[in-house]
Backbone bond lengths (Angstrom), bond angles and torsions (degrees), N, CA, C in turn:
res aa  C-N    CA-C-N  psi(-1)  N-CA   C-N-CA  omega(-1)  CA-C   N-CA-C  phi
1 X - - - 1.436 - - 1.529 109.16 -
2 X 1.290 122.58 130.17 1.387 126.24 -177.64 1.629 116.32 -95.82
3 X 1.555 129.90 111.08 1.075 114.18 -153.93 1.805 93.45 -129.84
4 X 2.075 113.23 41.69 1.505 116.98 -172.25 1.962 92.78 -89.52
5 X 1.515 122.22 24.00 1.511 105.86 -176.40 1.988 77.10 -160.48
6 X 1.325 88.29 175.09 1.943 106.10 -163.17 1.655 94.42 -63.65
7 X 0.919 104.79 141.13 1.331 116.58 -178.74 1.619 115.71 -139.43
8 X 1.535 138.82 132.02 1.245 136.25 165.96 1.289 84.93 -97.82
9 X 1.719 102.78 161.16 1.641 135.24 -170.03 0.994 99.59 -153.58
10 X 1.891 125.40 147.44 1.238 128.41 174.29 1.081 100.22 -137.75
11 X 1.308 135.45 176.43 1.421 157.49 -151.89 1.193 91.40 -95.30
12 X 1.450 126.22 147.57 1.690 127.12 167.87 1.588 100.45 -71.35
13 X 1.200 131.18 -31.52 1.413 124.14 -154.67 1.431 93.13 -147.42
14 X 1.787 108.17 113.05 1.467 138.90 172.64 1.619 97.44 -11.87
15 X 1.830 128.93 -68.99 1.051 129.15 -135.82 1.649 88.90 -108.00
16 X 1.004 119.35 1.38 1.699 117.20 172.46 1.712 98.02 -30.10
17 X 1.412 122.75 148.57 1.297 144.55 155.78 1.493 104.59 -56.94
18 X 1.871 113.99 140.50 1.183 115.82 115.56 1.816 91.66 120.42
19 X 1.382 126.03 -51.67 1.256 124.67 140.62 1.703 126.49 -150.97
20 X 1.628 117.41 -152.11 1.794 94.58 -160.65 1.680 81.54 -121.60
21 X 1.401 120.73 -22.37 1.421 124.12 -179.66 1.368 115.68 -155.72
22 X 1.534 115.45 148.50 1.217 117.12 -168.87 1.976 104.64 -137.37
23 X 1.356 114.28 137.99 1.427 120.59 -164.20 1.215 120.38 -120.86
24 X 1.311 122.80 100.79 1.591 110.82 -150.98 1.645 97.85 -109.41
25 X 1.126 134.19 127.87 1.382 137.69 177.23 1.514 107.09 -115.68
26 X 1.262 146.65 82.78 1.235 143.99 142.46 1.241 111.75 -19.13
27 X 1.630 136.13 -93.23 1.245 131.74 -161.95 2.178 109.14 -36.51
28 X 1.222 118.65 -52.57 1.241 126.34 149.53 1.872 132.07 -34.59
29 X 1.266 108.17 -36.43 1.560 126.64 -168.84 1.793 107.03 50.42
30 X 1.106 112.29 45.08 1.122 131.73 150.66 1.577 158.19 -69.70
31 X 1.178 147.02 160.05 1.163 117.76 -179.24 1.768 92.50 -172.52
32 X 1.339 113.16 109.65 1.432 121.26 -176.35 1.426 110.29 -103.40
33 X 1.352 133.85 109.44 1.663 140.98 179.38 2.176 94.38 -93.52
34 X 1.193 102.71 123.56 1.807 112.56 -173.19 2.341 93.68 -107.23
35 X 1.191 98.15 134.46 1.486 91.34 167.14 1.513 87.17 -133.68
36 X 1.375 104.29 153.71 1.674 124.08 -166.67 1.316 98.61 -114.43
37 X 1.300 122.61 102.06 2.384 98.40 152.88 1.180 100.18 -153.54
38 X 1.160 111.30 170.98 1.365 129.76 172.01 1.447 115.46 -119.04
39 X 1.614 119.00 16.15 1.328 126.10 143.19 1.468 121.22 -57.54
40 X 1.664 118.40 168.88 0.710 121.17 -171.67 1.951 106.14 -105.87
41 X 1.232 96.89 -13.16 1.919 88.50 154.15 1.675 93.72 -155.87
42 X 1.339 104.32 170.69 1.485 124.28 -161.32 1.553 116.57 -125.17
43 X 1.363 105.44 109.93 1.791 107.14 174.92 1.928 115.39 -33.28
44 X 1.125 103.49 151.69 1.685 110.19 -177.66 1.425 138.50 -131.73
45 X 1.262 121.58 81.01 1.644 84.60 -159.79 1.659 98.73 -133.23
46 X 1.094 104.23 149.96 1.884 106.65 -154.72 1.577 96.82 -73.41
47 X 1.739 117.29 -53.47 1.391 111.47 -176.56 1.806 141.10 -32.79
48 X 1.809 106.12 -24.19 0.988 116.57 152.04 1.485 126.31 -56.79
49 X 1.387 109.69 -46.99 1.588 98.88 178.55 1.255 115.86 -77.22
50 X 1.022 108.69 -38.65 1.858 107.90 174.78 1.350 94.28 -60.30
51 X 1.482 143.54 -56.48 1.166 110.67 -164.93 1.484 130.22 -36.30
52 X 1.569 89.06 -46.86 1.788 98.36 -175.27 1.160 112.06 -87.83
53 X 1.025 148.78 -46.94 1.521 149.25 151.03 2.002 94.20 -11.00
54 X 0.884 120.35 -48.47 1.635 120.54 -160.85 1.597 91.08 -83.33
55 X 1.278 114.56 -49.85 1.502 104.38 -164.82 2.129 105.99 -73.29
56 X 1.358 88.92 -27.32 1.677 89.84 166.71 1.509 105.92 -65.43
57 X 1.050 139.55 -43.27 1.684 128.53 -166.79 1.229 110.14 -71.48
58 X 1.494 121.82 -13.92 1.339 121.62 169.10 1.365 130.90 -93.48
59 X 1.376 113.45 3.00 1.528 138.74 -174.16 1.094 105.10 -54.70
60 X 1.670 152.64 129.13 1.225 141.08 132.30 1.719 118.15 -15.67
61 X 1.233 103.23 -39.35 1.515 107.07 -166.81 1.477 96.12 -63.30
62 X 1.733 119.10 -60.69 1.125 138.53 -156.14 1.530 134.39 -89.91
63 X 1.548 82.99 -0.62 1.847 98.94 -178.29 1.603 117.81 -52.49
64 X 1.253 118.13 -20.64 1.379 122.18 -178.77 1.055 119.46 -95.53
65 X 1.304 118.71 -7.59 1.918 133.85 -158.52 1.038 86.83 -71.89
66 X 1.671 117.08 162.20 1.605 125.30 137.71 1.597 90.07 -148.76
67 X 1.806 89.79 119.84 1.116 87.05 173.89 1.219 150.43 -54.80
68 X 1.325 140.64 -172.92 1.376 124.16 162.05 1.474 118.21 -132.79
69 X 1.323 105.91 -27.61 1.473 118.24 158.17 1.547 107.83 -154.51
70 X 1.650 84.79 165.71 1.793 122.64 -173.21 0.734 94.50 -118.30
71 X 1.724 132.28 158.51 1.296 146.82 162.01 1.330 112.94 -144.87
72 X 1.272 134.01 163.56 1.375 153.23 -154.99 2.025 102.38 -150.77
73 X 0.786 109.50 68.86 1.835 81.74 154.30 1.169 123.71 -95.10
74 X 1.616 111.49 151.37 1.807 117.86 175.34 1.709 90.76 -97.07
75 X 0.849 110.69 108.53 1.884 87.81 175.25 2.047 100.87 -111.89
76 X 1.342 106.62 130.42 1.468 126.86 -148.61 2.051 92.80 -129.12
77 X 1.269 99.21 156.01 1.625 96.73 168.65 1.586 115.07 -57.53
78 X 0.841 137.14 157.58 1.804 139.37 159.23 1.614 105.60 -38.93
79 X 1.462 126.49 -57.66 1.290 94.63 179.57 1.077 132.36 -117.53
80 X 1.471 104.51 38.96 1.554 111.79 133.53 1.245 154.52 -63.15
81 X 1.690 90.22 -26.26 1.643 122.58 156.23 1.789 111.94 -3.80
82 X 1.174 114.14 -62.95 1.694 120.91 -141.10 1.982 83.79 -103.51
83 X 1.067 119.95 10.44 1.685 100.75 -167.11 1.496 88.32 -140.31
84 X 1.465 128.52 -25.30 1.606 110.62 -175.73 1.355 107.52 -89.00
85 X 1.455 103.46 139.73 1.416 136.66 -173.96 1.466 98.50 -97.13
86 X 1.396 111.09 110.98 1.848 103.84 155.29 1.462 112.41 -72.42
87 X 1.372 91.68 155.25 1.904 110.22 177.99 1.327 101.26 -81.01
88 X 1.425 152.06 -15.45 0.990 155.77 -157.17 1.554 114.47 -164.93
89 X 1.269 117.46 133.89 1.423 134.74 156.80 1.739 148.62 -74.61
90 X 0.751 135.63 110.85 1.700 109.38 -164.02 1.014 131.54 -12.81
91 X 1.557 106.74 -56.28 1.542 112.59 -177.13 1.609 116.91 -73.10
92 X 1.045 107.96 -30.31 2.009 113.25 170.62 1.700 89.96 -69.55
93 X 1.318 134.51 -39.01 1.172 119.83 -152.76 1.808 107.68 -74.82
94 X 1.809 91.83 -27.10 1.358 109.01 -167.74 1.409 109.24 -74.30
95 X 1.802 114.18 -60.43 1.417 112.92 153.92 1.410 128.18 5.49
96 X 1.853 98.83 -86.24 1.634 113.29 -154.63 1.349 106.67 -94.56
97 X 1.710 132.63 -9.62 1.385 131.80 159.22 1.335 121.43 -76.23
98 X 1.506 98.06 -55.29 1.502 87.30 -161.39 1.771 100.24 -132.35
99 X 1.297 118.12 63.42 1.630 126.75 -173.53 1.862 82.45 -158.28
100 X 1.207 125.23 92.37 1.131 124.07 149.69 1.897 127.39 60.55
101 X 1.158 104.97 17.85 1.716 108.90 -174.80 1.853 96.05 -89.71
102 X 1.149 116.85 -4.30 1.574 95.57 167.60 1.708 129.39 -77.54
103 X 1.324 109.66 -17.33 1.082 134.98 -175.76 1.571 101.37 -77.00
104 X 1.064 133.91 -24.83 1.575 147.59 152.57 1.772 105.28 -63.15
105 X 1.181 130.26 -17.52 1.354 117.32 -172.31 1.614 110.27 -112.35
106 X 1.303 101.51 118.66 1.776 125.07 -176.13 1.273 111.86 -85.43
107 X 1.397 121.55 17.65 1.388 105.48 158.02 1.901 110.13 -111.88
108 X 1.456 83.68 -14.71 1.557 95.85 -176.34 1.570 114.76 -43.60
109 X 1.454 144.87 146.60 1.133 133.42 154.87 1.621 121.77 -63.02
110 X 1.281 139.55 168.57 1.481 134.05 167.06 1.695 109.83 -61.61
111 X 1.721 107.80 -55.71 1.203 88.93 148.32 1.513 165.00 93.24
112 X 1.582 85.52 -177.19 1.736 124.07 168.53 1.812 79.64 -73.44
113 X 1.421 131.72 -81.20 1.315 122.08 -168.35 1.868 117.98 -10.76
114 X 1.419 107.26 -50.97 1.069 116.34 -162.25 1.666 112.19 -89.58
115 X 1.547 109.40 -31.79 1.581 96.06 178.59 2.382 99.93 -88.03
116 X 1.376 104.05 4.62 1.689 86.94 172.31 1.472 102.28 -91.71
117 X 1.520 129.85 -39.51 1.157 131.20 146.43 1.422 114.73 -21.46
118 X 1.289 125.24 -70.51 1.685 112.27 169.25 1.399 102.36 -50.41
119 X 1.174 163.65 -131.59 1.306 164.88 38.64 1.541 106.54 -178.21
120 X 1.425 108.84 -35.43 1.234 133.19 -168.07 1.657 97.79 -138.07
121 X 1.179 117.97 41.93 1.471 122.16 127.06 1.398 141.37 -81.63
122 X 1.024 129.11 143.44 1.560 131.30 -138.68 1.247 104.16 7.40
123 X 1.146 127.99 78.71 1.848 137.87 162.99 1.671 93.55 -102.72
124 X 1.440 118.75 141.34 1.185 150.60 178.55 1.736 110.58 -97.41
125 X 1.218 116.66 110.88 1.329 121.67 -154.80 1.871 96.84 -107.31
126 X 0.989 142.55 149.38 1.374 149.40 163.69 1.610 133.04 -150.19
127 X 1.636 118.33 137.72 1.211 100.33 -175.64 1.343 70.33 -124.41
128 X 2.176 91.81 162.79 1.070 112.57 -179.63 1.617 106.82 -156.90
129 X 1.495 119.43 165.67 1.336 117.45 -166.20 1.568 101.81 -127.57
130 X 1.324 111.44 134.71 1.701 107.28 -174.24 1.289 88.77 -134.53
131 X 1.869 106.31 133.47 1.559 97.56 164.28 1.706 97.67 -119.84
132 X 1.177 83.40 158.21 1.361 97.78 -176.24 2.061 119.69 -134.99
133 X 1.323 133.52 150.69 0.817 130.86 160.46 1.845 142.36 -64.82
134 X 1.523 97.69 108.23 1.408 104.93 -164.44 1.547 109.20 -85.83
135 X 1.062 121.64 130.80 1.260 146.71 167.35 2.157 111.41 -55.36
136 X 1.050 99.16 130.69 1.581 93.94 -179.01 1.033 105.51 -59.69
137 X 1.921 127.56 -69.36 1.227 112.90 -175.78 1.897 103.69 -109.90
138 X 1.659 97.51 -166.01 1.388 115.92 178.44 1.368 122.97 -94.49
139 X 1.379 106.88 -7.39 1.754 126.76 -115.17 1.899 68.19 -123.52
């Protein structure tokens, strides 16, 4: 898969953990993680993004990147707006993604450890909440 121009990515499997789409822009040094619900708060767990964040730093495409920012959206209906609670904050988001959590992972090589460590140096991490208007059906 060639990922040297903007690219959306989805999960192989609908109920996969962690998010529903992911947007990788190289020319940008970017990297946008999208979570979808129409709950009123949303499961969280950082190891998903690091997973891929790690397997991106090893990309042919991406070996040269360093990022510059991460992103997180919760994107929720409009008036859910005022009642959904994120599971996470920028700065927790910034922490446990992109501040050193590969160095916690034992399958990782020394390494891959060390060039995602480059990659996601001074990278700017953000979550954010978008609501948007849902359509009744699909159909």
């Amino acid at each position: 898969m060639r990922l040297d121009r903007p690219t959306w990515l989805t999960p192989v499997q609908w109920n996969q953990g962690g998010f529903d789409a992911v947007f990788v822009d190289k020319p940008n040094a970017l990297v946008r993680f999208v979570q979808v619900t129409r709950a009123d708060h949303h499961s969280y767990d950082h190891r998903h993004f690091v997973e891929l964040l790690g397997k991106l730093a090893v990309h042919d495409d991406w070996k040269d990147v360093q990022l510059k920012k991460v992103q997180l959206y919760f994107v929720v209906p409009r008036e859910k707006l005022s009642v959904f609670r994120r599971p996470v904050q920028s700065a927790d988001f910034q922490e446990t993604v992109t501040q050193g959590p590969f160095s916690s992972l034992a399958s990782a090589a020394a390494a891959a450890r060390t060039l995602v460590d480059f990659v996601l140096q001074n990278c700017k991490a953000e979550v954010k909440t978008l609501g948007v208007d849902y359509e009744g059906s699909i159909y």
